[in-house]
N, C-alpha and C positions, 0 to 999 in steps of 0.2 A: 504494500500500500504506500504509495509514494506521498510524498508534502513537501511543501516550501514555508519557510520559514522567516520574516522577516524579522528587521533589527536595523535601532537607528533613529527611529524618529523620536519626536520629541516637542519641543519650545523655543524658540529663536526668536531675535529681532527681528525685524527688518533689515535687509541686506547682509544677513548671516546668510550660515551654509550649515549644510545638514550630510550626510552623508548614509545611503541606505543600504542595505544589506538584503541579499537573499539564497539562503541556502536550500538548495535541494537535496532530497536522502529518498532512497528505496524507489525511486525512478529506474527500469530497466531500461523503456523503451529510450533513444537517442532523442535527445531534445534537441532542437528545430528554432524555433523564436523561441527568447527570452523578454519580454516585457515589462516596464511599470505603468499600471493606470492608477487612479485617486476619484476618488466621488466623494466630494463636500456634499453639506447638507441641505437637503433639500434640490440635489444636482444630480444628472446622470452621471454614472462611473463614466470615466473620459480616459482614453491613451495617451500616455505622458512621453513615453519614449520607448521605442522598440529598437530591439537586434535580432539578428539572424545567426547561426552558424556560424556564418564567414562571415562574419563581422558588419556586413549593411547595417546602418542604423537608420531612425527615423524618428522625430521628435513632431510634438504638438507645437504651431507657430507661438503658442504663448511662451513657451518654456525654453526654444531654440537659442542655445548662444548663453545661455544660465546652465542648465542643468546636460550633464555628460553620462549616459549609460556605457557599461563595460560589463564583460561577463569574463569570466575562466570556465572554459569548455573542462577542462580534466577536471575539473573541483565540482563542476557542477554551480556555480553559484553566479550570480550578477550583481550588478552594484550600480547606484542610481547619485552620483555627485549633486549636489545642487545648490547652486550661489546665487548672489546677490536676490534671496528669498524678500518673496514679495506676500503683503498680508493675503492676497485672493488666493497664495498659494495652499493657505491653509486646508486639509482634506485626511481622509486618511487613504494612507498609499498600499495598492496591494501588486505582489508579484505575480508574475504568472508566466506559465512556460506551455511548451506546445509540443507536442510528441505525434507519432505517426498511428496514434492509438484514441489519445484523449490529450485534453489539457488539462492543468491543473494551474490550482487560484494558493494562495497565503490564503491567511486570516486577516492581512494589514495592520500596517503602524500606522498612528496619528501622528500628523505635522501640525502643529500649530504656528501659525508667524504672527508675533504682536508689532502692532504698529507704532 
């Protein structure tokens, strides 16, 4: 039974940086995309930034040029940088990964950004 796991989020100013974590365990099948989405309240869960395998990425125009996703293929894990945090960034962040079988979601960490 596979899971991801985040880690990381938290409380920050305005124009802080957060850095997140996502660990995968008990995944066989070969993950494929590596993703971060976020749904604040009372908002659709939104895509924040994607990778592929080979390293393609893709970002939300809001978040582009702030926030930098990275993964370790042999660890299994991704990682979601994010600077000069803005208050509407607030949400909470969930990982997710894509396999040739099924996906799989985190539970989420909360970002909050005070202004």
């Amino acid at each position: 039974q596979g899971q991801l796991v985040e880690s990381g989020g938290g409380l920050v100013q305005a124009g802080g940086s957060l850095r997140l974590s996502c660990a995968a365990s008990g995944i066989i099948l070969r993950i494929n995309t590596m993703a971060w989405y976020r749904q604040a309240p009372g908002k659709q869960r939104e895509l924040v930034a994607a990778m592929t395998r080979g390293g393609t990425t893709s970002y939300a125009a809001s978040v582009k040029s702030r926030f930098t996703i990275s993964r370790d293929n042999g660890e299994n894990t991704a990682y979601l940088q994010m600077n000069s945090l803005k208050p509407e960034d607030t949400a909470v962040y969930y990982c997710a990964a894509s396999t040739y079988g099924r996906d799989y979601w985190g539970q989420g960490t909360q970002v909050t950004v005070s202004s």
